[in-house]
VEXFIBA-876315 format. One record per residue (C-alpha): x, z, y; residue number from 0. Coordinates in steps of 0.1 Angstrom, whole numbers. Example, Ala and Ser with C-alpha at 12.3 -4.5 7.8 and 13.67 -1.06 7.14 Angstrom:
BEGIN
<node px="123" pz="78" py="-45" pos="0"/>
<node px="137" pz="71" py="-11" pos="1"/>
REM end
This chain:
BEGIN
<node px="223" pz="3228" py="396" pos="0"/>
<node px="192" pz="3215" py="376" pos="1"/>
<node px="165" pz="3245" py="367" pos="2"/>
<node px="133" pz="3237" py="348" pos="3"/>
<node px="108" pz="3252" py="361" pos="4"/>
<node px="78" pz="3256" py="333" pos="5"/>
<node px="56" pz="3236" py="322" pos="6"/>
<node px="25" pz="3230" py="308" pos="7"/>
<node px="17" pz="3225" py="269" pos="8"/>
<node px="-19" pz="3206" py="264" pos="9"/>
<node px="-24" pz="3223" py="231" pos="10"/>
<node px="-56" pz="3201" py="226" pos="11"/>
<node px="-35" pz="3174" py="217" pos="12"/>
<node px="-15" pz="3187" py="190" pos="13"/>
<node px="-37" pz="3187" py="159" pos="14"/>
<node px="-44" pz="3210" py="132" pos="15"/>
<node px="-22" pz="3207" py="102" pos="16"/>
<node px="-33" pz="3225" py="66" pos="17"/>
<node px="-11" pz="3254" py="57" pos="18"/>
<node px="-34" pz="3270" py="30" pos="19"/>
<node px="-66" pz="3260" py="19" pos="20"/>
<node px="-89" pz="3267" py="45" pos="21"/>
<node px="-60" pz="3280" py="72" pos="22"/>
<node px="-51" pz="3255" py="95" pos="23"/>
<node px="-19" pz="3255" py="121" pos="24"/>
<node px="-7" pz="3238" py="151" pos="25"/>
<node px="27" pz="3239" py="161" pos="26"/>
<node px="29" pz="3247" py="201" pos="27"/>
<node px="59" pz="3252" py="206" pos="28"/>
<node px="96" pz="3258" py="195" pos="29"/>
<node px="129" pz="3265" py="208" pos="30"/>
<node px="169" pz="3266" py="204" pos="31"/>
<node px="167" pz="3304" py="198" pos="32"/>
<node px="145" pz="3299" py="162" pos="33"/>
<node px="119" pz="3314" py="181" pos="34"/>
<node px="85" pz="3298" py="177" pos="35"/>
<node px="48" pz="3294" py="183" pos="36"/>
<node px="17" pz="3286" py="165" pos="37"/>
<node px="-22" pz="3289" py="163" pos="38"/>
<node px="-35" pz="3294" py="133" pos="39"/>
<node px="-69" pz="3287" py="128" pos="40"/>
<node px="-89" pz="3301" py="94" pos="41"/>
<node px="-124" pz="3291" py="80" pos="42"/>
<node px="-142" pz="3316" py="66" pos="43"/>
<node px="-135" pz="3325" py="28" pos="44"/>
<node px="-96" pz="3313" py="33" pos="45"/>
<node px="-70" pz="3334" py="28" pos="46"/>
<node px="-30" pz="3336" py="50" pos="47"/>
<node px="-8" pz="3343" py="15" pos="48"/>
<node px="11" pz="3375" py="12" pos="49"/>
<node px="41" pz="3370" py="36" pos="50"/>
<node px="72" pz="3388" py="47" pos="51"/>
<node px="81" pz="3388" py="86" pos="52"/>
<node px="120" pz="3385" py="87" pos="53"/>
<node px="114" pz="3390" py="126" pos="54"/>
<node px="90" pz="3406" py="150" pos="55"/>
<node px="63" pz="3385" py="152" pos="56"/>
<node px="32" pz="3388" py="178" pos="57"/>
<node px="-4" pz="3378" py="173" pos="58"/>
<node px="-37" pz="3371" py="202" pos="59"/>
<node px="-69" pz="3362" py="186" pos="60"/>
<node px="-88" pz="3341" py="203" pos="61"/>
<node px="-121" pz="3337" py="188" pos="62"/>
<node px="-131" pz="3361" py="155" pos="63"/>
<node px="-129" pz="3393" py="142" pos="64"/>
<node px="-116" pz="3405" py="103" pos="65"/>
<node px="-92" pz="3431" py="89" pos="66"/>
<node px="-54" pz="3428" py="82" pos="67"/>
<node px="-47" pz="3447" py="53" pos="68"/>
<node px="-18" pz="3466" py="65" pos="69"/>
<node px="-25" pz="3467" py="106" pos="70"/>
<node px="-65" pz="3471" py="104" pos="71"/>
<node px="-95" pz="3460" py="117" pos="72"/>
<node px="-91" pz="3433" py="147" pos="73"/>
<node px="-113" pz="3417" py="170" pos="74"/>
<node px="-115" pz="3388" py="198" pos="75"/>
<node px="-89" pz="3394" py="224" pos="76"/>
<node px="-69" pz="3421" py="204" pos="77"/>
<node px="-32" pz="3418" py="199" pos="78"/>
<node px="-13" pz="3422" py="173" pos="79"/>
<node px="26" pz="3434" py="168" pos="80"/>
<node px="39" pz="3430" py="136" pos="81"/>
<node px="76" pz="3440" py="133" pos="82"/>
<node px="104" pz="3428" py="113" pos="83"/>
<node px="108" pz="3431" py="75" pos="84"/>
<node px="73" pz="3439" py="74" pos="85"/>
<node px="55" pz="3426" py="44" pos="86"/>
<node px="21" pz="3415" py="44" pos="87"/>
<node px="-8" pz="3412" py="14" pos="88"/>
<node px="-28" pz="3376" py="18" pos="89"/>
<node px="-56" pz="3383" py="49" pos="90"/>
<node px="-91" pz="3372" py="39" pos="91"/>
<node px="-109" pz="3360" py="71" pos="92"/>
<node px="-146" pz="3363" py="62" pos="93"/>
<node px="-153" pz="3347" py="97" pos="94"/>
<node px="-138" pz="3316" py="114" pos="95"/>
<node px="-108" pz="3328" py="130" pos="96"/>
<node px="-87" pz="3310" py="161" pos="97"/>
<node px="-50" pz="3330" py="167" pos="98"/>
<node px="-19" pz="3325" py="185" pos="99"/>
<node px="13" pz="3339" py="167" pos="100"/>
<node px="44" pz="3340" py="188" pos="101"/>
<node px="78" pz="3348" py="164" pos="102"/>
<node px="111" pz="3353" py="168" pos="103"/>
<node px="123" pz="3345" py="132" pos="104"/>
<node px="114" pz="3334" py="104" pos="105"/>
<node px="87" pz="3343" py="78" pos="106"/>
<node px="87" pz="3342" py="38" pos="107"/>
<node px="53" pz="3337" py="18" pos="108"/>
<node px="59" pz="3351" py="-13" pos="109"/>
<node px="50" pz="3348" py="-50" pos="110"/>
<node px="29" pz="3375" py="-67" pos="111"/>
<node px="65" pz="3381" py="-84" pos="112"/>
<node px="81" pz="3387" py="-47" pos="113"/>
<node px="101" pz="3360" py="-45" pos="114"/>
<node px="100" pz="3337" py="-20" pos="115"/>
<node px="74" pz="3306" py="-25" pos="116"/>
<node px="82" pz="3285" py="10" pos="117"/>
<node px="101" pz="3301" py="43" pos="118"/>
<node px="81" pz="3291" py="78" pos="119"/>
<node px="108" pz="3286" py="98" pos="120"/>
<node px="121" pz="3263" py="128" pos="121"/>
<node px="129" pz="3238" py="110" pos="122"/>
<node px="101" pz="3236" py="84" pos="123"/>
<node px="79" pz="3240" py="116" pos="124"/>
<node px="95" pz="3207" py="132" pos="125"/>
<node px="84" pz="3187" py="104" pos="126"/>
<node px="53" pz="3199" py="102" pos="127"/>
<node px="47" pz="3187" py="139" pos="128"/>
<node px="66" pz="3158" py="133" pos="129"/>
<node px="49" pz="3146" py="99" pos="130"/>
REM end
């Protein structure tokens, strides 16, 4: 019986991809579960578009400091838990920010209407890493 036993993912390699103006993403990893992870890294004056988490979703910043409209002021080395069917307004980041966002699903960003303008999800992700 075969096991893997870990490994090691040199996220240095896998460049920065633009998601929004200004908000750049790296896709770490995904798996067969639709669970995934990114860093997302935001020059000041950019702004994450409102978005709806259709799963938990989990947040480390690494570098930085801001305010999330709906879950507050956050700094370097806080973590953030942001759960299901939560909806989010864009997030402004006045100063260059560096986070890793770990899902379990999917997320919507929305329209000022609501509706939904592109859905991040595992397999949007792998094209983004692949393209």
């Amino acid at each position: 019986m075969s096991q893997e036993a870990g490994r090691t993912i040199a996220t240095e390699e896998i460049p920065f991809k633009p998601l929004a103006p200004g908000v750049d993403m790296r896709v770490v990893h995904l798996d067969e579960s639709g669970s995934w992870t990114v860093m997302i890294h935001s020059r000041p004056g950019s702004v994450l578009p409102r978005h709806q988490h259709l799963s938990q979703a989990e947040i480390f910043i690494i570098e930085g400091k801001g305010n999330h409209p709906q879950t507050g002021d956050y700094n370097k080395g806080d973590y953030i838990i942001e759960p299901a069917d939560a909806i989010h307004d864009g997030v402004v980041f006045e100063v260059e920010v560096l986070m890793i966002m770990r899902s379990s699903g999917d997320v919507a960003f929305l329209n000022e209407d609501g509706s939904t303008a592109f859905m991040m999800d595992s397999g949007m992700l792998a094209g983004f890493a692949a393209g």
